[in-house]
CHARMM-style PDB file with segment names, atoms N, HN, CA, C and O in Angstrom:
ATOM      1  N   UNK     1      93.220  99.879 128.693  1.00  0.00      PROA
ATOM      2  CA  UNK     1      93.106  98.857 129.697  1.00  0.00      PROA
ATOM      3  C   UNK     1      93.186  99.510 131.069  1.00  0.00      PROA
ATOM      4  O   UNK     1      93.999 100.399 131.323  1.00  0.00      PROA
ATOM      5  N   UNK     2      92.095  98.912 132.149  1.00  0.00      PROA
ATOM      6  HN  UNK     2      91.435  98.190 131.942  1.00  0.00      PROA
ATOM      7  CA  UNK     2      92.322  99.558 133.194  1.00  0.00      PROA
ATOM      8  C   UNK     2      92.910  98.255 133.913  1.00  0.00      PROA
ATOM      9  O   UNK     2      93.083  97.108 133.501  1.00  0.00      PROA
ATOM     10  N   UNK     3      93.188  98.960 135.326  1.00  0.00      PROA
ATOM     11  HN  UNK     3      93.048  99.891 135.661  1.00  0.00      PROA
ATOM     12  CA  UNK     3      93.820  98.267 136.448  1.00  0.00      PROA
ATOM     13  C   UNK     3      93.258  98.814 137.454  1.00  0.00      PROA
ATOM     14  O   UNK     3      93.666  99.974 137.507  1.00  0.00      PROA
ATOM     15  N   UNK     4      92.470  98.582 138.360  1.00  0.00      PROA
ATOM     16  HN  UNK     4      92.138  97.640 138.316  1.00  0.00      PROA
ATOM     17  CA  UNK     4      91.979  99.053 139.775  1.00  0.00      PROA
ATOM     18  C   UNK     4      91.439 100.388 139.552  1.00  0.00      PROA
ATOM     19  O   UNK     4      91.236 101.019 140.589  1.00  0.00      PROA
ATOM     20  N   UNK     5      91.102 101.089 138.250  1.00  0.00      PROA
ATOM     21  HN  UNK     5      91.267 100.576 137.407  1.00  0.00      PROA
ATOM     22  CA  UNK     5      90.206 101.757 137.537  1.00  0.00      PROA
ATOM     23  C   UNK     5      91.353 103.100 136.844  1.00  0.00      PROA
ATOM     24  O   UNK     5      91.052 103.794 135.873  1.00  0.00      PROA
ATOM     25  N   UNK     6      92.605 103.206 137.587  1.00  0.00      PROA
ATOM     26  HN  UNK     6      92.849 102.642 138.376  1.00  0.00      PROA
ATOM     27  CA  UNK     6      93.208 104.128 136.698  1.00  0.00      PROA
ATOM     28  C   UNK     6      93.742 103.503 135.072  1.00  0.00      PROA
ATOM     29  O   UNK     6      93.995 102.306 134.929  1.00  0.00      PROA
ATOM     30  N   UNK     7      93.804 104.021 134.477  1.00  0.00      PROA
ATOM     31  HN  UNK     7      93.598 104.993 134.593  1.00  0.00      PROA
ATOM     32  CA  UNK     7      94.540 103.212 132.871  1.00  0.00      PROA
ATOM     33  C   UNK     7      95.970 103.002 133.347  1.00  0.00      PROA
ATOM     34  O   UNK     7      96.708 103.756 133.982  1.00  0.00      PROA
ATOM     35  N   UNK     8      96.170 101.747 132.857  1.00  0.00      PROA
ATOM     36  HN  UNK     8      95.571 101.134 132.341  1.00  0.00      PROA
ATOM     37  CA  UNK     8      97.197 101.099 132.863  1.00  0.00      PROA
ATOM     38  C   UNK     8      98.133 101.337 131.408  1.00  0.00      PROA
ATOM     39  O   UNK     8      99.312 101.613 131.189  1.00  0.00      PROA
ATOM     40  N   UNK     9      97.032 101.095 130.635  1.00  0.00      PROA
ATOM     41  HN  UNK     9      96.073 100.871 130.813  1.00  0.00      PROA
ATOM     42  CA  UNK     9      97.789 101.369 129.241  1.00  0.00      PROA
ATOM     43  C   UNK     9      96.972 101.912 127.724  1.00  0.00      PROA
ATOM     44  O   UNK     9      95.754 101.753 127.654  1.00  0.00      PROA
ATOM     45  N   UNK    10      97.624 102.461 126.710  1.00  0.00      PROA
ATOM     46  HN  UNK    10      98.614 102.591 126.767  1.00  0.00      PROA
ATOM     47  CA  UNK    10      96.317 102.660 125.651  1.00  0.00      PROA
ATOM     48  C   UNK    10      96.744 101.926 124.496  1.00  0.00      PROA
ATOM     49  O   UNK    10      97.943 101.960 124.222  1.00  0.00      PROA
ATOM     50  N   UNK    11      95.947 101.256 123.760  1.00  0.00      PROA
ATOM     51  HN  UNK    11      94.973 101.228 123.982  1.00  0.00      PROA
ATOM     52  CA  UNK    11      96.087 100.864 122.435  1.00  0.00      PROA
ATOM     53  C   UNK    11      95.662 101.717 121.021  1.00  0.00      PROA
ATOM     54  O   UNK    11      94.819 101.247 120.256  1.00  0.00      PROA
ATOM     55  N   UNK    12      96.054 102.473 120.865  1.00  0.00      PROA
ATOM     56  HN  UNK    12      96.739 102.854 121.486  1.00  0.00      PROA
ATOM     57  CA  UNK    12      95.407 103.136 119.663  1.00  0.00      PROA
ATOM     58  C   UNK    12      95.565 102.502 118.761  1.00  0.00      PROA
ATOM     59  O   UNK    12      96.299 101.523 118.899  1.00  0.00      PROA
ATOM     60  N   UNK    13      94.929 102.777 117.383  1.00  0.00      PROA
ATOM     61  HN  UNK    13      94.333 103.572 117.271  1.00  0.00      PROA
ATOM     62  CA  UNK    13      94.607 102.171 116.449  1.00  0.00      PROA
ATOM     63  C   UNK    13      95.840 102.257 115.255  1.00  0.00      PROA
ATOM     64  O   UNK    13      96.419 103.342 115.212  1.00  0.00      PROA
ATOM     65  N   UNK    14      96.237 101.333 114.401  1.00  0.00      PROA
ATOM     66  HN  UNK    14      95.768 100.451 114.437  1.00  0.00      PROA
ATOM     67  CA  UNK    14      97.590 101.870 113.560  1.00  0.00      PROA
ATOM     68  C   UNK    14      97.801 102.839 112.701  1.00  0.00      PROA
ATOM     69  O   UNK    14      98.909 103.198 112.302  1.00  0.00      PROA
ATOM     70  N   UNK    15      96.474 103.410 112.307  1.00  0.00      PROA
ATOM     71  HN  UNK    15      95.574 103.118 112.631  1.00  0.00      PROA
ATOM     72  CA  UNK    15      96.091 104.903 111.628  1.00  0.00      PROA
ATOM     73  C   UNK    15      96.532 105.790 112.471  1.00  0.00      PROA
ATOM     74  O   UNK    15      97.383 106.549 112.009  1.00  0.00      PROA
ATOM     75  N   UNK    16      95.989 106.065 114.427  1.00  0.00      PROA
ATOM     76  HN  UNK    16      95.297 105.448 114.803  1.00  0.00      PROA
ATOM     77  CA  UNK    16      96.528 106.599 115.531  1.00  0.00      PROA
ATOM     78  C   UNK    16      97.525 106.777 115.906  1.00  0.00      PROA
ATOM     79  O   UNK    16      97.900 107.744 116.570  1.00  0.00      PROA
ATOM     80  N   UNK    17      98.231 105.736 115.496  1.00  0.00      PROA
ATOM     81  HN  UNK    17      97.926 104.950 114.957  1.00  0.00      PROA
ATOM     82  CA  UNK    17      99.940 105.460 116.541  1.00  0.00      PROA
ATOM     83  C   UNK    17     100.792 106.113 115.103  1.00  0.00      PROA
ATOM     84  O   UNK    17     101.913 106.550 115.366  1.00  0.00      PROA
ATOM     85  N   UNK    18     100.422 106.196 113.863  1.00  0.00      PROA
ATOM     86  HN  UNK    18      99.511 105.841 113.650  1.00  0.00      PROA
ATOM     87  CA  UNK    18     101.204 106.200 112.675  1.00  0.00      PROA
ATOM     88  C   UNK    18     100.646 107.994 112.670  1.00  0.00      PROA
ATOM     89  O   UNK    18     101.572 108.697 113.076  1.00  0.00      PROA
ATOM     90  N   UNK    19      99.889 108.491 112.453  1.00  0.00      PROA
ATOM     91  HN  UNK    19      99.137 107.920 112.123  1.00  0.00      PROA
ATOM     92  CA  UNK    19      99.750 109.721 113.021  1.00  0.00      PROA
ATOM     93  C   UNK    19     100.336 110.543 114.007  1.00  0.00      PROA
ATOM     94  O   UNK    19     100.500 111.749 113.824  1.00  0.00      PROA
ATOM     95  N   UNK    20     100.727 109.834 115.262  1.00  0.00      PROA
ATOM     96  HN  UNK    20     100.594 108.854 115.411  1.00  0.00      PROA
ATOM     97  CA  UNK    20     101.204 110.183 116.576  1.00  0.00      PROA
ATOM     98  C   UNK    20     102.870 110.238 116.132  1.00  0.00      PROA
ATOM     99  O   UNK    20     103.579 111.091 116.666  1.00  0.00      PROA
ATOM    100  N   UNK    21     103.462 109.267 115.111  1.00  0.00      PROA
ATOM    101  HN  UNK    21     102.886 108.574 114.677  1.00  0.00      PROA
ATOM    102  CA  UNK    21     104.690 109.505 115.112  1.00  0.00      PROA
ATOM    103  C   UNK    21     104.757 110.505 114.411  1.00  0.00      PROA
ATOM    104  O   UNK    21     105.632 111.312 114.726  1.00  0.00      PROA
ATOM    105  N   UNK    22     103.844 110.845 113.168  1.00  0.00      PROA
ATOM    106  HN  UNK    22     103.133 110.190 112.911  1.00  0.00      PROA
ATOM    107  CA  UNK    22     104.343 111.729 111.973  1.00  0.00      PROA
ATOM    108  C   UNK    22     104.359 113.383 112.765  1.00  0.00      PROA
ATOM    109  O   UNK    22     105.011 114.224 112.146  1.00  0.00      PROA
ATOM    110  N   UNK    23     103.906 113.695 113.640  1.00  0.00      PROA
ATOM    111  HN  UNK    23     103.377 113.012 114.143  1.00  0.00      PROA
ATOM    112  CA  UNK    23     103.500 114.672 114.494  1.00  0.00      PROA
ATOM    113  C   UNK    23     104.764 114.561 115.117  1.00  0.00      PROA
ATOM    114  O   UNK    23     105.620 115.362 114.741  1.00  0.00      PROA
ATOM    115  N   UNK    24     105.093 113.656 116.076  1.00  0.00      PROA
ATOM    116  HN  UNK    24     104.398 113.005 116.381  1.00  0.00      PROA
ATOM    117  CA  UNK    24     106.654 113.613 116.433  1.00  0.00      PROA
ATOM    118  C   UNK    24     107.953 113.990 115.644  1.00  0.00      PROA
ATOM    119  O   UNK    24     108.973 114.584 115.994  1.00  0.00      PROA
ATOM    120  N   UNK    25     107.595 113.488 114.564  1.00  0.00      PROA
ATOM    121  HN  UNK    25     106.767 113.005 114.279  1.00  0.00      PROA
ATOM    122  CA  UNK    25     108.631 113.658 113.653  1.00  0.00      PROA
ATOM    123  C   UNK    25     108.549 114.937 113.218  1.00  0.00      PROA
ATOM    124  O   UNK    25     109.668 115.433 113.090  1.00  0.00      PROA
ATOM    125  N   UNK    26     107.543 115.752 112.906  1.00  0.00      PROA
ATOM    126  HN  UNK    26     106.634 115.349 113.010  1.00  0.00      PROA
ATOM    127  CA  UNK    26     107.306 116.701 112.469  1.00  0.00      PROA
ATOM    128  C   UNK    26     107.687 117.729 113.751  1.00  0.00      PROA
ATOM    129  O   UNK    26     108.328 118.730 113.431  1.00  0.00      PROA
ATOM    130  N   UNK    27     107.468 117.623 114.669  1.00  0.00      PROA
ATOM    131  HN  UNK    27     106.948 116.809 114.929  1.00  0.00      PROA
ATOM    132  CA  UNK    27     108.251 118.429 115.977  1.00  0.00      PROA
ATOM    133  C   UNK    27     109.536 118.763 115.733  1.00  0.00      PROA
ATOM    134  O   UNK    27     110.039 119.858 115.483  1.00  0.00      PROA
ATOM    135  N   UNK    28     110.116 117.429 115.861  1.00  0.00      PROA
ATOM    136  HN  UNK    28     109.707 116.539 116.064  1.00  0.00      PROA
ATOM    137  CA  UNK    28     111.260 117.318 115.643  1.00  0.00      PROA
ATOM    138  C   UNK    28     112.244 118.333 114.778  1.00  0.00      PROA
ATOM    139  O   UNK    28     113.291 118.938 115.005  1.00  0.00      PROA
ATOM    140  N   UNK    29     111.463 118.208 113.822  1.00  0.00      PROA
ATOM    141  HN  UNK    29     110.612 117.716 113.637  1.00  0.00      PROA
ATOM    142  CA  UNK    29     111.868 118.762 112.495  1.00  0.00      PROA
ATOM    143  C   UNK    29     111.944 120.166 112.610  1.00  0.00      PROA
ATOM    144  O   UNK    29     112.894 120.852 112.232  1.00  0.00      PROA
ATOM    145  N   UNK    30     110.801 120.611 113.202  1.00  0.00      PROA
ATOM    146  HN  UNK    30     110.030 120.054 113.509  1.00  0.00      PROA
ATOM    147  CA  UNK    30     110.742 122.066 113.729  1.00  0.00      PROA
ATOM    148  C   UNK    30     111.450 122.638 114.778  1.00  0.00      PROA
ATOM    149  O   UNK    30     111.742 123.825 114.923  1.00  0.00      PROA
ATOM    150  N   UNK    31     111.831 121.193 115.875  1.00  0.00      PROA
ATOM    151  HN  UNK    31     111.594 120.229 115.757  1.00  0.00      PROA
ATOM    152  CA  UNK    31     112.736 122.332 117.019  1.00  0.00      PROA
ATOM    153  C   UNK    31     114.043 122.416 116.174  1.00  0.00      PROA
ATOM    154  O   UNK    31     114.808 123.298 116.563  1.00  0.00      PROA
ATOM    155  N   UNK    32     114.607 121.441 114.736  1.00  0.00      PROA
ATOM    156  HN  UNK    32     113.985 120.724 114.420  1.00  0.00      PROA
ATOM    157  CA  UNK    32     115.830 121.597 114.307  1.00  0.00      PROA
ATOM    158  C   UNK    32     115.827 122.999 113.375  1.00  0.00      PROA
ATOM    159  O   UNK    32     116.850 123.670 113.242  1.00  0.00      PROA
ATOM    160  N   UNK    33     115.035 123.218 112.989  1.00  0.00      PROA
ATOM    161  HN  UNK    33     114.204 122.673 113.097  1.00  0.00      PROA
ATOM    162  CA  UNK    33     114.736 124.637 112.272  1.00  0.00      PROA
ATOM    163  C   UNK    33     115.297 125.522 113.095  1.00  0.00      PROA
ATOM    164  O   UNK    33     116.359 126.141 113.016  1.00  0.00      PROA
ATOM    165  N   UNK    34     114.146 125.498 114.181  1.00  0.00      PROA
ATOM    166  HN  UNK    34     113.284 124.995 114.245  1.00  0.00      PROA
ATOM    167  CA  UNK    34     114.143 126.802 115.442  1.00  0.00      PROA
ATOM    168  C   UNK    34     115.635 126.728 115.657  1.00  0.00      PROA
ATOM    169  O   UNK    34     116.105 127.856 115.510  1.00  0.00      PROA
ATOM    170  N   UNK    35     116.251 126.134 115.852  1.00  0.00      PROA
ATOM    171  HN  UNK    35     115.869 125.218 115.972  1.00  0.00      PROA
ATOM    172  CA  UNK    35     117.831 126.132 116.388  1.00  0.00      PROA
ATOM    173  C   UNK    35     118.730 126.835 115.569  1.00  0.00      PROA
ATOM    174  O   UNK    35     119.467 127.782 115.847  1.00  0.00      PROA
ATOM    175  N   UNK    36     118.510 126.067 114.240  1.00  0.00      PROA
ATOM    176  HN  UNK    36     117.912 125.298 114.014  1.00  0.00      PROA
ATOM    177  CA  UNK    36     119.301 126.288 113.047  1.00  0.00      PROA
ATOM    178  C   UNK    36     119.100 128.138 112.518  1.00  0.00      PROA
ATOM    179  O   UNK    36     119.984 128.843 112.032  1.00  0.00      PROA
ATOM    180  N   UNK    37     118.013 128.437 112.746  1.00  0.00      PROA
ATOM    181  HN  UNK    37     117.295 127.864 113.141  1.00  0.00      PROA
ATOM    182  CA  UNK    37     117.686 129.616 112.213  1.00  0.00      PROA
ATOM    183  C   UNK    37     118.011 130.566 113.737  1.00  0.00      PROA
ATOM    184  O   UNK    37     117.306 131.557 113.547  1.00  0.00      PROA
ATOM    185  N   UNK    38     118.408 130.681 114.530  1.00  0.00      PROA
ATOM    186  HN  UNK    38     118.981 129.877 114.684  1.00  0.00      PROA
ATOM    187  CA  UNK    38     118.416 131.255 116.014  1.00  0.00      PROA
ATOM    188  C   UNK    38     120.209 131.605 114.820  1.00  0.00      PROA
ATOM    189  O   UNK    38     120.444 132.756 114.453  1.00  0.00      PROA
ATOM    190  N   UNK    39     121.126 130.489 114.456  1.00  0.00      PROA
ATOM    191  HN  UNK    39     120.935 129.554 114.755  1.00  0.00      PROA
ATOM    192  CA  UNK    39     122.521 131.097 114.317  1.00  0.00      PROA
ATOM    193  C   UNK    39     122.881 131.599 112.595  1.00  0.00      PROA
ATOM    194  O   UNK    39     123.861 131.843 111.892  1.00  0.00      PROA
ATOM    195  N   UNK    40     121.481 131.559 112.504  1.00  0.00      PROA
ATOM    196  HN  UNK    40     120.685 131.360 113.075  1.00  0.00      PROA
ATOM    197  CA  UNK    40     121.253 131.911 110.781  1.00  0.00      PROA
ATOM    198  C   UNK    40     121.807 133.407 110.775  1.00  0.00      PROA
ATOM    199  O   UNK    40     121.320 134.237 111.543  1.00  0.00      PROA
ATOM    200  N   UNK    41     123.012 133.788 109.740  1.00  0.00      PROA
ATOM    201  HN  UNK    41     123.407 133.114 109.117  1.00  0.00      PROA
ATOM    202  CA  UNK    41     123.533 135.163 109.035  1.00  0.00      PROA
ATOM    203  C   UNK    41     123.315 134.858 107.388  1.00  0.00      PROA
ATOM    204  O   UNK    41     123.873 133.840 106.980  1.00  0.00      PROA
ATOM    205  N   UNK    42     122.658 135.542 106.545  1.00  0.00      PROA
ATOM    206  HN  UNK    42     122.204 136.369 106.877  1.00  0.00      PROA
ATOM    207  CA  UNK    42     123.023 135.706 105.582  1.00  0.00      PROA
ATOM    208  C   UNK    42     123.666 135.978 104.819  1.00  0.00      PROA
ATOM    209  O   UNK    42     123.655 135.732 103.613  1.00  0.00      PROA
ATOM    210  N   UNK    43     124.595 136.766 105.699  1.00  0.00      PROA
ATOM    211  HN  UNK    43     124.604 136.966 106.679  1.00  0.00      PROA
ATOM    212  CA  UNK    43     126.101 137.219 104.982  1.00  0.00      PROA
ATOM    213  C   UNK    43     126.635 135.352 104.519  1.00  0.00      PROA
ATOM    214  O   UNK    43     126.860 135.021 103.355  1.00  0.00      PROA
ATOM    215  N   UNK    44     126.716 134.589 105.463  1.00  0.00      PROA
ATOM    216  HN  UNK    44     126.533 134.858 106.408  1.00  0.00      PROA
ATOM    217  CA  UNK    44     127.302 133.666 105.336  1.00  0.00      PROA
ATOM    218  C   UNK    44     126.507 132.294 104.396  1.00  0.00      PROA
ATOM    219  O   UNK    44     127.004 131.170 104.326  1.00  0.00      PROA
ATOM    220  N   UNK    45     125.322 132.663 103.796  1.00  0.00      PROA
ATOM    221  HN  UNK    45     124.918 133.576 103.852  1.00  0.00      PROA
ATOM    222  CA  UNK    45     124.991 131.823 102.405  1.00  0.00      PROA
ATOM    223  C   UNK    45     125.315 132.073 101.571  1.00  0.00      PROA
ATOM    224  O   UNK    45     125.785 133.207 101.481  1.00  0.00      PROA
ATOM    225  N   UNK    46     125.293 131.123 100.272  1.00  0.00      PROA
ATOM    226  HN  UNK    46     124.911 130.202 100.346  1.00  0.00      PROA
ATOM    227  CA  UNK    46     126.183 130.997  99.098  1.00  0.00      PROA
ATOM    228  C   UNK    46     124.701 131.029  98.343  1.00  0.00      PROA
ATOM    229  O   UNK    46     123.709 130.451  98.788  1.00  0.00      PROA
ATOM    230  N   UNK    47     124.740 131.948  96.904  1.00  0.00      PROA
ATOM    231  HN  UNK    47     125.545 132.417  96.543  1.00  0.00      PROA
ATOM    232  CA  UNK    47     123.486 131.659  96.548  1.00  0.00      PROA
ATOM    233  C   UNK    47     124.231 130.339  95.603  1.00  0.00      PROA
ATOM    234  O   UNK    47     125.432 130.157  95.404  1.00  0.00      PROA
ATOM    235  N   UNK    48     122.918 129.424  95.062  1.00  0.00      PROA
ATOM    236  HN  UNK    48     121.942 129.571  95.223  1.00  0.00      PROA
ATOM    237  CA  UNK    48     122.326 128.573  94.315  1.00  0.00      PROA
ATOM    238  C   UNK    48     123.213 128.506  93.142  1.00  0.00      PROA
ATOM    239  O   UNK    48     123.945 127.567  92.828  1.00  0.00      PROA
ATOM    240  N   UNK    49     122.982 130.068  92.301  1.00  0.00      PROA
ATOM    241  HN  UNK    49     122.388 130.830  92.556  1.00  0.00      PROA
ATOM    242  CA  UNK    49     123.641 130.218  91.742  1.00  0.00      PROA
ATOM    243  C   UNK    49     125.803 130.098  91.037  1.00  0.00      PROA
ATOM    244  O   UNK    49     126.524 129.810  90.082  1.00  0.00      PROA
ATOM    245  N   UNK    50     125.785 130.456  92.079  1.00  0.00      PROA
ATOM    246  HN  UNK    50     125.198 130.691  92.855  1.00  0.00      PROA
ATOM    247  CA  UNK    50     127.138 130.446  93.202  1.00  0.00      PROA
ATOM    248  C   UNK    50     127.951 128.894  93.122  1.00  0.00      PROA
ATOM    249  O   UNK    50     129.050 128.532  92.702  1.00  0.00      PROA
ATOM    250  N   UNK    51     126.700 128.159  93.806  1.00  0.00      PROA
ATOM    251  HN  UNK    51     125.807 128.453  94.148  1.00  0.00      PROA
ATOM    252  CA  UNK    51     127.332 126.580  93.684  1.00  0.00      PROA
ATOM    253  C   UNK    51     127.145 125.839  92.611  1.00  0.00      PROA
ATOM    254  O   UNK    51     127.631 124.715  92.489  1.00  0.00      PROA
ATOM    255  N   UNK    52     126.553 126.308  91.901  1.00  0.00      PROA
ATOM    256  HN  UNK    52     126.158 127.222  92.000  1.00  0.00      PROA
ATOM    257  CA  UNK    52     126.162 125.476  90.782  1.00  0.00      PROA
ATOM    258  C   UNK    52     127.188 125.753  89.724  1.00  0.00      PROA
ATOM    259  O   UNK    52     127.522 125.011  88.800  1.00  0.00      PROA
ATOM    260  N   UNK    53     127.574 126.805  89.984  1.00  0.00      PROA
ATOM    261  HN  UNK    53     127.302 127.408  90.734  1.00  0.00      PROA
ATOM    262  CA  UNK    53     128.884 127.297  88.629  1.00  0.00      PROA
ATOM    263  C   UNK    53     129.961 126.724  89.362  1.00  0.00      PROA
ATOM    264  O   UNK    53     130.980 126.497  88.709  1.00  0.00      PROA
ATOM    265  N   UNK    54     129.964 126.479  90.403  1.00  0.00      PROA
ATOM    266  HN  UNK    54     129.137 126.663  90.934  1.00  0.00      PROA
ATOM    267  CA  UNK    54     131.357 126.418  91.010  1.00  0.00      PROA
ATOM    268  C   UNK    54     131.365 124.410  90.713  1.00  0.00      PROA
ATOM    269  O   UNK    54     132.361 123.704  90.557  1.00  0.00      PROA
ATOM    270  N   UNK    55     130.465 124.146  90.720  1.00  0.00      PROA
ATOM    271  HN  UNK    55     129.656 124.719  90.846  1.00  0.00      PROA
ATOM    272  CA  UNK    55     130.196 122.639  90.136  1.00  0.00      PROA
ATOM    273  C   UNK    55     129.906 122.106  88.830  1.00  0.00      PROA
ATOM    274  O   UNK    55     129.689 120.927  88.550  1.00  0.00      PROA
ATOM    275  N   UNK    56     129.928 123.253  87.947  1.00  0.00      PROA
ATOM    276  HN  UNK    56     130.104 124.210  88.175  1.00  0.00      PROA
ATOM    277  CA  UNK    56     129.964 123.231  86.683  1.00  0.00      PROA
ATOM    278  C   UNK    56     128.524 122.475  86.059  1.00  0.00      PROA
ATOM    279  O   UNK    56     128.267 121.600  85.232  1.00  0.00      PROA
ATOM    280  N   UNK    57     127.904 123.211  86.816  1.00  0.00      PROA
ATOM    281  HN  UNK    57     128.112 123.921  87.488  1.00  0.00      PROA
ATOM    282  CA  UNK    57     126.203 122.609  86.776  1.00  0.00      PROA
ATOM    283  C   UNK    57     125.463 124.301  85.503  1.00  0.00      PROA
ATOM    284  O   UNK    57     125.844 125.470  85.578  1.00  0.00      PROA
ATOM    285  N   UNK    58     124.878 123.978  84.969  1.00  0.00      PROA
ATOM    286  HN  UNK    58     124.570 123.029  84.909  1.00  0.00      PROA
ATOM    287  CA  UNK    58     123.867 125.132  84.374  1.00  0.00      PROA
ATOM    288  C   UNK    58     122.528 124.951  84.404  1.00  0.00      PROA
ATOM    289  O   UNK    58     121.740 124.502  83.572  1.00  0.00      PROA
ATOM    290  N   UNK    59     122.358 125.508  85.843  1.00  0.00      PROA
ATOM    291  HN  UNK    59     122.998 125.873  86.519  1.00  0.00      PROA
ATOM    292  CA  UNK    59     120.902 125.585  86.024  1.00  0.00      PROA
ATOM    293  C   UNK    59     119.945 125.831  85.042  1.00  0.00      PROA
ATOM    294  O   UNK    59     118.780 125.553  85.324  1.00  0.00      PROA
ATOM    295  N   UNK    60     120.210 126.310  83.911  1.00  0.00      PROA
ATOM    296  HN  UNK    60     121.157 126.535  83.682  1.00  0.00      PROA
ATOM    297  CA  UNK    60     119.132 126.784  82.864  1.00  0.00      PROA
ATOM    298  C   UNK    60     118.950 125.011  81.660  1.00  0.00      PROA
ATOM    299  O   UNK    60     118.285 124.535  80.739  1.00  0.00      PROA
ATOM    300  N   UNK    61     119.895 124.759  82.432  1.00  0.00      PROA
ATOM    301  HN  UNK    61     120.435 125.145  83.179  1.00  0.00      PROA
ATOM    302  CA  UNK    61     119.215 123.020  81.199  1.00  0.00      PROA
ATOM    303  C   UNK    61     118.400 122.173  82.469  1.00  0.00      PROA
ATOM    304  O   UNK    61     118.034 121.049  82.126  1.00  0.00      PROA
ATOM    305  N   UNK    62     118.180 122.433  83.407  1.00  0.00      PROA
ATOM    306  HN  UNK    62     118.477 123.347  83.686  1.00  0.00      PROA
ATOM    307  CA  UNK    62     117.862 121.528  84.457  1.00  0.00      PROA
ATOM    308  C   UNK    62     116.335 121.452  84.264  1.00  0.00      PROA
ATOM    309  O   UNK    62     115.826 122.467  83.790  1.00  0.00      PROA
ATOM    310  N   UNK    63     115.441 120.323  84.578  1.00  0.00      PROA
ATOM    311  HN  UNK    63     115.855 119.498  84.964  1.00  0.00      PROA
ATOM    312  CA  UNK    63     113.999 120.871  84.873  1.00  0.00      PROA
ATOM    313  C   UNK    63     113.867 120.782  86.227  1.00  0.00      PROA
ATOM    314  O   UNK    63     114.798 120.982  87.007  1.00  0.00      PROA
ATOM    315  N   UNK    64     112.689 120.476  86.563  1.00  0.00      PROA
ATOM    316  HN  UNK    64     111.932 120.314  85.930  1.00  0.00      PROA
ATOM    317  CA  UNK    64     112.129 120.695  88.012  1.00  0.00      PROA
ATOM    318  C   UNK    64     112.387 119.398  88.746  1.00  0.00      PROA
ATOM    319  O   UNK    64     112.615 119.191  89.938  1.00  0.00      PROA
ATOM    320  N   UNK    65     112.265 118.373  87.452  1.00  0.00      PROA
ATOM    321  HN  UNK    65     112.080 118.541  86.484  1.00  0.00      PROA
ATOM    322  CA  UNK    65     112.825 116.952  88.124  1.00  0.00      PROA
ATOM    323  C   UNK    65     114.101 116.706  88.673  1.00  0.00      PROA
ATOM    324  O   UNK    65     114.416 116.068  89.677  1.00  0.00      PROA
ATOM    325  N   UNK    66     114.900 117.421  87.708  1.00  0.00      PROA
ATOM    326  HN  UNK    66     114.644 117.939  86.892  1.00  0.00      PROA
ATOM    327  CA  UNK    66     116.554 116.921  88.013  1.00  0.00      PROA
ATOM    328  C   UNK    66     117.042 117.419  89.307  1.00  0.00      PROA
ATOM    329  O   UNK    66     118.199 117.205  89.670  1.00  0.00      PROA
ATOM    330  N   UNK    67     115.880 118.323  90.273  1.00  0.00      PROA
ATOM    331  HN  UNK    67     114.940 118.497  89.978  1.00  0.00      PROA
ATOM    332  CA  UNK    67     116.421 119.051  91.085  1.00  0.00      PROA
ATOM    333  C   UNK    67     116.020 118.628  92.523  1.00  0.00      PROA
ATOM    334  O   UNK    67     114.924 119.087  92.842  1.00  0.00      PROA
ATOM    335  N   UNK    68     116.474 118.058  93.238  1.00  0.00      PROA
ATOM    336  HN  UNK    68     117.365 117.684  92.978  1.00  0.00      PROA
ATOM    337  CA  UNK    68     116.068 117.587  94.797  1.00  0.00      PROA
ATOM    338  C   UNK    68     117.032 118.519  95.649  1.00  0.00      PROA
ATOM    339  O   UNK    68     118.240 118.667  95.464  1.00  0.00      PROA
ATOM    340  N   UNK    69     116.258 119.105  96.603  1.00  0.00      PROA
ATOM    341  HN  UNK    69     115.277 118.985  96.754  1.00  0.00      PROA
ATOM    342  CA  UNK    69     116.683 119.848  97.532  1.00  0.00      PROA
ATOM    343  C   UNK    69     116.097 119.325  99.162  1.00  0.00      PROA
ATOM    344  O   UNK    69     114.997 119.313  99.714  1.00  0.00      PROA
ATOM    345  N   UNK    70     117.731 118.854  99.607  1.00  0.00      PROA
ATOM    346  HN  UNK    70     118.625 118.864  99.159  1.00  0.00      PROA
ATOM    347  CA  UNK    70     117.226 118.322 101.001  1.00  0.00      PROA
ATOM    348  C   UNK    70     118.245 119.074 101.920  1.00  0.00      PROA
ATOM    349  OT1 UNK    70     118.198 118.930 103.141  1.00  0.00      PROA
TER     350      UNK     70
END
């Protein structure tokens, strides 16, 4: 929409605006990486292994389903 010929405002389309957030979100996501990995030591991770015994989990009965990693 114009106003006295500069744009006043835009309407994109809901395919557009739903795109425009996932890109946002996806930024997002990446400056929390960039941060997170700037104070990243490896000395100080626990492997997989590690927590899973300590939780009395045995990774070797698990499949690919039982496993969500967030």
């Amino acid at each position: 929409m114009m106003k006295n010929n500069p744009p006043e405002c835009v309407l994109p389309s809901p395919d557009d605006y739903n795109a425009l957030l996932e890109d946002l979100c996806n930024a997002e996501l990446l400056r929390t990486a960039a941060k997170r990995l700037k104070h990243y030591d490896s000395a100080d991770t626990i492997p997989i292994e590690k927590v899973a015994a300590q939780n009395g989990i045995d990774l070797n009965t698990l499949s690919e389903e039982d496993i969500e990693l967030d």
